[in-house]
C-alpha positions in Angstrom: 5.2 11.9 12.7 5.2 9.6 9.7 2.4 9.6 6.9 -0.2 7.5 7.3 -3.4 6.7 5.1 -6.1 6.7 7.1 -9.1 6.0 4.9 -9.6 5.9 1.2 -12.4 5.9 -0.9 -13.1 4.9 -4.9 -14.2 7.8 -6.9 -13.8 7.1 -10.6 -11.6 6.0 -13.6 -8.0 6.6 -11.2 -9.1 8.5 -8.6 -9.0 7.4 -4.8 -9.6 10.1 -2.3 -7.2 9.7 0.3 -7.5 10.8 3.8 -3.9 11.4 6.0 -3.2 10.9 9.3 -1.8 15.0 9.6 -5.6 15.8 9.1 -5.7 16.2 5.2 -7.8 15.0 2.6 -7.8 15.0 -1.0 -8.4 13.1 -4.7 -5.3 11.7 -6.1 -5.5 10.5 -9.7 -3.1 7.8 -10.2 -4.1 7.8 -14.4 -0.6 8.8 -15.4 1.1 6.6 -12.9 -0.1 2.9 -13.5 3.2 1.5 -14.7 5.2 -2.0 -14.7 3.9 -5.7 -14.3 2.8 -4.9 -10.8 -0.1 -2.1 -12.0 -0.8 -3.9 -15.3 -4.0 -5.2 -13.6 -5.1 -1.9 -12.4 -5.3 -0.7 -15.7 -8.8 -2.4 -15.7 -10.8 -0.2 -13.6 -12.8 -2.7 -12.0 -9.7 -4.6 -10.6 -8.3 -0.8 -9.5 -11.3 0.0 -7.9 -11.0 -3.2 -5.7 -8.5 -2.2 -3.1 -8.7 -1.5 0.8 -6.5 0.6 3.5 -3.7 -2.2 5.0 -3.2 -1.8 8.3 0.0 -2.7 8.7 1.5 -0.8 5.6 -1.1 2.3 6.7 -1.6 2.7 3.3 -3.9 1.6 -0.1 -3.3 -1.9 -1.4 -4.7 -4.1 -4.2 -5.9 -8.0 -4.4 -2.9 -8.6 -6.8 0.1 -7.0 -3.8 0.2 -3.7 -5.8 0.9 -0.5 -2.8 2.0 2.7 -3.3 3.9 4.6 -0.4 1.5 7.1 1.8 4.0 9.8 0.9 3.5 9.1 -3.0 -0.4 9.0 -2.6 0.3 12.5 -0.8 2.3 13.5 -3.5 -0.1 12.5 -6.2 -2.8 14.2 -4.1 -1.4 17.8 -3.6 1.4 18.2 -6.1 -0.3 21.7 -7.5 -0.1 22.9 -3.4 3.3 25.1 -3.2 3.1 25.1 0.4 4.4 21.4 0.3 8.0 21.7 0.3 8.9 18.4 1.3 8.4 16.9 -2.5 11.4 18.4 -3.2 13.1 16.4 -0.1 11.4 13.2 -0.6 12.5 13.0 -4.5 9.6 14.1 -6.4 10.1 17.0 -7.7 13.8 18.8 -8.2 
């Protein structure tokens, strides 16, 4: 079964909680990972905090074409949980 975002909701500053298609939900703070010309806008919280759940991409996009993979969000969302081994596979952690 592939990753999905199924709904996501503004909390504050960086933080979107995220809920997965596998039945898991979570806060992922994306502070520490708003980097290139692509996130530049989302520095400014009001333009990060305008985003919305694409269908097609099943995952969190901004007005300005910025996405992250549903697999990062996950990532970003329970990268302290050591019953996730899969980072490891999918290139985030080594």
């Amino acid at each position: 079964m592939f990753l999905k975002v199924t709904e996501a909701r503004y909390l504050e500053t960086y933080r979107i909680e995220v809920a997965f298609n596998k039945g898991k939900k979570g806060i992922a703070d994306l502070s520490e990972v708003l980097q290139g010309s692509v996130s530049e806008p989302l520095k400014h919280v009001e333009w990060f905090a305008n985003f919305n759940v694409d269908e097609k991409l099943e995952t969190v996009v901004w007005e300005n074409g910025a996405d992250l993979a549903p697999e990062y969000f996950y990532y970003q969302t329970f990268k302290y949980d050591p019953e996730q081994p899969q980072f490891k596979e999918w290139g985030y952690v080594r």
